[in-house]
C-alpha positions in Angstrom: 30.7 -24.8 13.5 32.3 -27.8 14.6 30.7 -31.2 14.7 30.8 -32.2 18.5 30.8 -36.2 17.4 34.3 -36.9 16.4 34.2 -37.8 12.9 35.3 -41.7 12.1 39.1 -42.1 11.4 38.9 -44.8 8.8 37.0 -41.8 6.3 40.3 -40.6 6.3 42.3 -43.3 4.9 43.2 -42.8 1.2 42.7 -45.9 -1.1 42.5 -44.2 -4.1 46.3 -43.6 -5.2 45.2 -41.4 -8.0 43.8 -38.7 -5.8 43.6 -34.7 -7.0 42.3 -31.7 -5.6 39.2 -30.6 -6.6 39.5 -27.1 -8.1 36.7 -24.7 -5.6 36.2 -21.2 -5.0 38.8 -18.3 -4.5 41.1 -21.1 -5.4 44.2 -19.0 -7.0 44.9 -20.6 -10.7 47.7 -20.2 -12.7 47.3 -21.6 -16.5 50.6 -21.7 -18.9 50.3 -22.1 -22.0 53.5 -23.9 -24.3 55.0 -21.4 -26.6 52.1 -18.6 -25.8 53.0 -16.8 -22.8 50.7 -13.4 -23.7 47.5 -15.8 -23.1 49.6 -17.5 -19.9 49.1 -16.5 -16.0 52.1 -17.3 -14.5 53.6 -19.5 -17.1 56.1 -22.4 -16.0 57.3 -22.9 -19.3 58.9 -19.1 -18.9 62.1 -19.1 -19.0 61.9 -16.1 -16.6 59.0 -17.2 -15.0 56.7 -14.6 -14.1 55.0 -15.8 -11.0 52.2 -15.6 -8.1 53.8 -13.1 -6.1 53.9 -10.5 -8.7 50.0 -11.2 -9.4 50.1 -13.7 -12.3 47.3 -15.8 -11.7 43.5 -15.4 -11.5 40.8 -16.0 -9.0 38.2 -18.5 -9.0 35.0 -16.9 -8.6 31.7 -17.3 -6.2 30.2 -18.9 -9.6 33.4 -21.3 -10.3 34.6 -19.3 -13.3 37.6 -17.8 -14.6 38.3 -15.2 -17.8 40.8 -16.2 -19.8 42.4 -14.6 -23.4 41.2 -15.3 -26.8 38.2 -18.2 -24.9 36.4 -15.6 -22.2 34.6 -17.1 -19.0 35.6 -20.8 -18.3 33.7 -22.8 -15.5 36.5 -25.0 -14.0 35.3 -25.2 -10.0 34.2 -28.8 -9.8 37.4 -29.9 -11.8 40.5 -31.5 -11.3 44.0 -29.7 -12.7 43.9 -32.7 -14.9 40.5 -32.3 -16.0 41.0 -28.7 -16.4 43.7 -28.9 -18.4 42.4 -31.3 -21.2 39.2 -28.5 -21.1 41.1 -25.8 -21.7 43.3 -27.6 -24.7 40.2 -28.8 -25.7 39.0 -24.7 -26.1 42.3 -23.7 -27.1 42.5 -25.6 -29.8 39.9 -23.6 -31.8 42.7 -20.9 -31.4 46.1 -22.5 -31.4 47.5 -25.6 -32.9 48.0 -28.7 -30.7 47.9 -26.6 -27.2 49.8 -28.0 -24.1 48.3 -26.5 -21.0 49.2 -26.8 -17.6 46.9 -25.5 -14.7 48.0 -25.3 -11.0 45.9 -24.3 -7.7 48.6 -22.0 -5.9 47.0 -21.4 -2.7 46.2 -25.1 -1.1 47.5 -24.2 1.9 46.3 -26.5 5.7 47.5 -25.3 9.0 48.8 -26.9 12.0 48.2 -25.5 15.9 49.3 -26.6 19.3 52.2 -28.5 20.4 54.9 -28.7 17.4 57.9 -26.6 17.1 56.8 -24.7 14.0 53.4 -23.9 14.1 51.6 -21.9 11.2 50.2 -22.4 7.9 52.1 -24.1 5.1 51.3 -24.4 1.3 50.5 -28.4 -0.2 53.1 -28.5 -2.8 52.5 -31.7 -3.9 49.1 -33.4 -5.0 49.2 -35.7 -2.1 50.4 -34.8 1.0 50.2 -37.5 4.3 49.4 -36.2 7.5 53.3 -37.7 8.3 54.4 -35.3 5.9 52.3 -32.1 6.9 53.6 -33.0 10.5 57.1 -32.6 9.4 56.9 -29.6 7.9 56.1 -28.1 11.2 59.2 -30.0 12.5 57.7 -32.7 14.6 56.0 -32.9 18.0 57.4 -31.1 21.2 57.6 -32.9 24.4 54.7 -31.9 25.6 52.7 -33.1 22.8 49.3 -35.1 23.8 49.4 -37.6 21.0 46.2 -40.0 21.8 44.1 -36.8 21.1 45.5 -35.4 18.2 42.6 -32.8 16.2 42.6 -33.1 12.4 39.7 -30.7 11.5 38.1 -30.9 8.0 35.4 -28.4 7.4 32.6 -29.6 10.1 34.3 -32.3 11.3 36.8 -33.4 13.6 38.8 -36.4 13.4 41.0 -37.5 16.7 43.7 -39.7 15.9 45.6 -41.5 18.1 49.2 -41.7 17.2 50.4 -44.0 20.0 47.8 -46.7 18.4 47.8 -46.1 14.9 50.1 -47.5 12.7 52.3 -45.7 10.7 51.4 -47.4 7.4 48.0 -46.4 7.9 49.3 -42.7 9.0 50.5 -42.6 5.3 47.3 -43.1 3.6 45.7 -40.1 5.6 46.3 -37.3 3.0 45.7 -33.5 4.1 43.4 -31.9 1.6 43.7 -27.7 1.7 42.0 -25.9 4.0 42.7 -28.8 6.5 43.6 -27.8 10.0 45.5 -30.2 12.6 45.7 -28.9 16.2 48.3 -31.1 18.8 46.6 -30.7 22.3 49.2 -30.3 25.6 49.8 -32.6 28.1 48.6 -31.9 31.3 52.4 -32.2 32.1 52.8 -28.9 30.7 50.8 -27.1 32.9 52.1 -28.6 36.0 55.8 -28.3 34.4 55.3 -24.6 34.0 53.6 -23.6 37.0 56.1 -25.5 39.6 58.7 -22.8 39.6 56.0 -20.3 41.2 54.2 -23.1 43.3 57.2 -23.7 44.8 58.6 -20.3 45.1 54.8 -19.4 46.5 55.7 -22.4 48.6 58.9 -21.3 49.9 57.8 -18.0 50.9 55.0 -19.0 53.0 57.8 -21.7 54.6 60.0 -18.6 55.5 56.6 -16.3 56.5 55.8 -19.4 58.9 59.1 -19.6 60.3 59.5 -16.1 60.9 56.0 -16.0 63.0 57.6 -19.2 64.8 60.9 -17.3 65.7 58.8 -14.1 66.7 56.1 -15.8 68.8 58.7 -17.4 71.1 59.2 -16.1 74.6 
């Protein structure tokens, strides 16, 4: 459910430069492994990379865990791709020598509703991503866009941001974090916009009914 209070803007503004997702649940990982692509999922170091949309990668499940080759069950929910990657080295290395991992979260994915041209859902492909950013990927506001009431919605909470106040350095420091979802109200404009060419053909028809009675009722 979402919080009724709007949540306070300045919570969004990013200070720390460093930032990383945090690996959670029915996140979808991919591990590669240098030089070992039979214990790999969906290794980037492939050559002829085998990738997510023919199933290599692996699940995080409802306890945070993931099976891997040769090591078993590996708790990594509660991790960063960094901080997974020295884990697993650090557990491959009882296996191989000198392991170079690299672990990637493949589904971190925000959505964006309302009035832009391309609304939808669109992957993060980087580690930071500003709500500028997420805003062009949907290619931008439409004319009708209400921008003092814009919706940024973040689990139970909901942020309003007002684009025709804030600045835009400040815009650049409010990353989107996966599972985010940003809705652009209307303008009442709209509304009025689209309903004119019936009010006024509702309105020209009654003129002409009107008129009609006018002509008739004369003697």
């Amino acid at each position: 459910m979402i919080s009724e209070t709007p949540g306070n803007v300045a919570k969004l503004i990013n200070t720390n430069s460093s930032y990383e997702h945090t690996i959670a649940i029915d996140d979808k990982i991919s591990v590669s492994i240098w030089n070992h692509s039979e214990y790999s999922l969906g290794s980037i170091y492939n050559v002829h990379n085998t990738n997510e949309s023919y199933g290599k990668w692996i699940l995080v499940d409802k306890n945070g865990n993931i099976p891997l080759a040769e090591i078993g069950t590996v708790t990594i929910a509660g991790l960063t791709c960094s901080e997974a990657k020295i884990k697993l080295e650090s557990l491959y290395s009882k296996k191989l020598v000198d392991p170079i991992v690299a672990v990637r979260v493949l589904n971190r994915e925000f959505t964006i509703l309302g009035e832009v041209t391309s609304p939808g859902n669109y992957t993060l492909e980087k580690e930071r991503n500003s709500i500028n950013e997420a805003l062009g990927q949907a290619n931008g506001f439409t004319t009708y866009s209400n921008l003092k009431k814009v919706q940024l919605i973040r689990k139970d909470t909901t942020f309003l941001i007002d684009f025709t106040k804030i600045q835009q350095n400040v815009l650049h420091r409010i990353n989107i974090k996966s599972g985010d979802v940003i809705v652009v109200p209307e303008k009442r404009a709209k509304r009025i916009n689209i309903n004119a060419p019936t009010m006024i053909a509702f309105s020209s028809a009654i003129t002409a009914i009107v008129l009609v009675i006018s002509i008739m009722s004369q003697p």
